[in-house]
N, C-alpha and C positions, 0 to 999 in steps of 0.2 A: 406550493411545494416544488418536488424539481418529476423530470417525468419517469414515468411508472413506479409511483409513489402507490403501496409502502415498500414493495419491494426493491432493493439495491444489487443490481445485478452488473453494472458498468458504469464508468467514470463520466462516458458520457451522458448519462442521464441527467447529471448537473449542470444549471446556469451562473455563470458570474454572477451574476443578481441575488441568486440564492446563494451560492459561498458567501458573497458579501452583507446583505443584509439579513440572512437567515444563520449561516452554518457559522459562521469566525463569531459574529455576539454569542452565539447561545454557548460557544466552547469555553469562551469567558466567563460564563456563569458556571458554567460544568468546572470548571479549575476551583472554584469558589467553595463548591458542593464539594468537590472533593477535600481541599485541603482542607474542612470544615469536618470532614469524616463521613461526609454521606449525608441523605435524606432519604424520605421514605414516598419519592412520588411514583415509583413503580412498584409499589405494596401491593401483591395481590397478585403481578402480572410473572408468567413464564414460560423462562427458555429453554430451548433444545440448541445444545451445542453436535456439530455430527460433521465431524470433519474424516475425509477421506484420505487425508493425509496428516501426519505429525505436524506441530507447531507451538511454540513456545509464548512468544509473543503475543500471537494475535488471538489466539483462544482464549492465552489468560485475560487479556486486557478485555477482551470483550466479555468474560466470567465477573471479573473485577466492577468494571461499569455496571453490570446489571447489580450488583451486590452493593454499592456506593450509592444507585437510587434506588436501594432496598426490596428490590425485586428478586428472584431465587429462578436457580439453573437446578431445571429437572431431572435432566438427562446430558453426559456430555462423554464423547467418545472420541478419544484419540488418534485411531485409525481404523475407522469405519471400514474400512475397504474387507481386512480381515475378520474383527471383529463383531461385524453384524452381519444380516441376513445378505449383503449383499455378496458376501463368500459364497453364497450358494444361487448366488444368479438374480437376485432382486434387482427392478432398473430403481432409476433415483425418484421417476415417476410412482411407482407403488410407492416406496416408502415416505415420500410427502403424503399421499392422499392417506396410508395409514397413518403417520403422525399425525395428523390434521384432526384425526376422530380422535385424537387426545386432546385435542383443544388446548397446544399453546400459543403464548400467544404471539414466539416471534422464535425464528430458526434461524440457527447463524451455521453457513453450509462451507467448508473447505471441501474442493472436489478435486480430485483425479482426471475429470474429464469436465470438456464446456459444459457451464451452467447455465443453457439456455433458456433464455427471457422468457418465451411464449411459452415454454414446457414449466415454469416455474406460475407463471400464471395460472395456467388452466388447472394443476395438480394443487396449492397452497393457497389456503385461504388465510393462515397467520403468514404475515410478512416474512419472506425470506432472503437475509444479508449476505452477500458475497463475502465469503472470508476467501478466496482466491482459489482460482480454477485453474484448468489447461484449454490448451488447443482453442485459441491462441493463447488465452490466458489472460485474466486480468487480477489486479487488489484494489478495488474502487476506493475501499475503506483504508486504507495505506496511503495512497494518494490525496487523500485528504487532510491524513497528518500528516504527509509529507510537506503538503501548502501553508498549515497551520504554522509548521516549522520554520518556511522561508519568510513569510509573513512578520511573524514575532521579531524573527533576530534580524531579518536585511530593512521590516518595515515597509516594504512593498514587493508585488509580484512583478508588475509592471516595470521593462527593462531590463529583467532577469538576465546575467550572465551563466551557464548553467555547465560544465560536461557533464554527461552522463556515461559510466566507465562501466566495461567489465562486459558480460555474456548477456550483449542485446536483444540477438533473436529470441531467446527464450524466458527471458525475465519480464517475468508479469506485472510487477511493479514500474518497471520502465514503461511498460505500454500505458497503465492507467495515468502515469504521473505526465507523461505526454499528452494525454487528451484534458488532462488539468490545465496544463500549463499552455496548451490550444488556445483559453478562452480566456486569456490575459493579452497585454500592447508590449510588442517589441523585447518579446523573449529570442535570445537567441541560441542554440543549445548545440554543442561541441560531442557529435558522437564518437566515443574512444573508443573501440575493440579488434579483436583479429575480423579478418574479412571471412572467416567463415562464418563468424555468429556477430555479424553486424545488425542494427535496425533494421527490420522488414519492411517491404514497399508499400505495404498497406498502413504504416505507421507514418511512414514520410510522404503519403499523399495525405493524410490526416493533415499532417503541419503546414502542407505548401495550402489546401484548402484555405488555411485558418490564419495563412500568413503569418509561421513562424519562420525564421530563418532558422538554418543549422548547417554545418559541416561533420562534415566524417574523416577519422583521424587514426593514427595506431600508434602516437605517440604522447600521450599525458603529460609530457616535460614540456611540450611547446603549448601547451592549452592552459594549462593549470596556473601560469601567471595573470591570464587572461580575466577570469571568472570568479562569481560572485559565489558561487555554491560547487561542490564535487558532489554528484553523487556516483557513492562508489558501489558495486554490486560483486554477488557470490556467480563462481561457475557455477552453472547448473547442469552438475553431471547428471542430475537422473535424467535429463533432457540431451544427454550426448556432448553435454558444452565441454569445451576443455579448452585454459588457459595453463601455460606453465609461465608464472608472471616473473620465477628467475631468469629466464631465457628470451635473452632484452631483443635477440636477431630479429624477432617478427613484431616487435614493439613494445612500449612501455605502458603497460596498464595497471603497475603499482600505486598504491600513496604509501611513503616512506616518511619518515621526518626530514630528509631534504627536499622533498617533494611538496610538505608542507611550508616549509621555508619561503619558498617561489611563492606561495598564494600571498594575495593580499590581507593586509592584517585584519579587515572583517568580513573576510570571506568565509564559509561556514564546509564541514567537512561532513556529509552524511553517507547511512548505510540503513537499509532499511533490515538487514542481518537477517540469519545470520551467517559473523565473518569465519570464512576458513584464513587465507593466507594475504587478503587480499590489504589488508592496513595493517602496517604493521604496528604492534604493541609501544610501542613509543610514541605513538602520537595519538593515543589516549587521553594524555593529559594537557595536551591544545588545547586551551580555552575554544578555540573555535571549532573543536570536533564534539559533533551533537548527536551523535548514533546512540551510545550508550545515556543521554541523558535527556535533551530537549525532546528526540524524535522519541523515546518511551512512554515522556510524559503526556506527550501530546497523544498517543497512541488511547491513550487510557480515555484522556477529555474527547477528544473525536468519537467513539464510540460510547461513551454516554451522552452526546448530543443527537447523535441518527436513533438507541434506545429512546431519549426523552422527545424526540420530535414524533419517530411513528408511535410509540406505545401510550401518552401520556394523554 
């Protein structure tokens, strides 16, 4: 399996070996089981959803998947932070080791703050899945439908032409989807953002370790013809980010429908969402924008294969 198995707590905890010959077949099967309506091989087993933050996507998807291999969500909380005991000062430690005397059988945690490895260890004896943290922050489980994504429609990882747009410092998906694409040949990835919230130095010694090539850029007009994939990202004001993506003086970090123009005709448009201002509505309907359609899908099969690998 890949390490600190069952728990998923960082991107790096995955090998090429495992994406390739454990995690992309069994998602194949998971598409199968889905568009099939479901099965019943996690009959019997459940989950605590307990996110400390709102989220649309990944909660549902990951409610969905448990419900598709017939499994049941016992508990699921929107925003833990207010809503449960830890309004009145509970750490994240207590309320694992309480959840745990309920014996389910897998927690899928969105946090506010790091969801540190060895603290999830010592407190959970049911597996517990990163739905996305802070400080520094990661989305292990996004990042791997984000690979599913590139995989399907470019047909390989290897060689990847890639930007990655929008509020780097603090987008936790950009960090996991980085440590993904770490363990692939001759990616080479076009950092776009203002220089205040560029990639962090502990992200880009991750890549030079791992021999990925990249540059850093403030202007998306000059990248975007270049690459096989955009992915595009949200400010992340609750983390201070701030783009005004009209106000072209500090650089171009829109995608627009001209902007799409300039890409290559199979080059693919994503957003792990969700979008405030950042693509504009016109280029919805690109055959090669996969935000709203391939990355959802994939969203759904990616988390019924980490479900049917630990629980099953």
């Amino acid at each position: 399996m890949f390490e600190g198995f069952p728990h998923i707590i960082s991107a790096k905890q995955f090998s090429r070996e495992w994406l390739e010959n454990k995690f992309f077949p069994l998602t194949d099967e998971m598409q199968a089981v889905f568009d099939s309506g479901g099965c019943e091989v996690l009959k019997g087993k459940r989950m605590v959803s307990l996110f400390y933050q709102p989220s649309t996507r990944t909660r549902m998807s990951f409610e969905m998947a448990m419900d598709y291999l017939g499994g049941k969500v016992v508990f699921s909380s929107e925003n833990a932070r207010e809503s449960s005991s830890a309004e009145k000062g509970e750490t994240l430690r207590d309320t694992l080791m309480v959840v745990n005397r309920y014996k389910p059988d897998v927690l899928v945690i969105r946090y506010d703050r790091s969801l540190d490895a060895s603290l999830v260890a010592s407190a959970s004896r049911a597996p517990v899945l990163n739905a996305g943290d802070r400080e520094p922050g990661e989305h292990p489980t996004q990042a791997l439908l984000e690979a599913r994504t590139i995989l399907k429609r470019r047909g390989a990882i290897d060689g990847l032409k890639i930007a990655i747009v929008g509020d780097l410092k603090n987008s936790r998906t950009v960090r996991s989807l980085c440590y993904i694409l770490g363990m692939f040949k001759n990616i080479q990835i076009y950092f776009v953002s203002p220089t205040d919230i560029k990639i962090k130095d502990d992200v880009k010694e991750y890549l030079h370790k791992n021999n990925v090539a990249f540059e850093e850029s403030t202007d998306l007009r000059t990248v975007a013809p270049k690459v096989d994939a955009v992915y595009q990202t949200r400010t992340q004001k609750e983390c201070g980010g701030s783009i005004d993506r009209k106000d072209h003086n500090l650089g171009y970090f829109l995608v627009d429908k001209e902007l799409a123009e300039s890409m290559k005709p199979d080059a693919i448009i994503m957003h792990p969402l969700p979008r405030e201002d950042e693509i504009t509505l016109d280029v919805d309907s690109d055959s090669r924008s996969v935000y709203l359609t391939d990355q959802i899908d994939n969203g759904v099969f990616a988390r019924m294969t980490l479900l049917k690998m630990i629980l099953s």
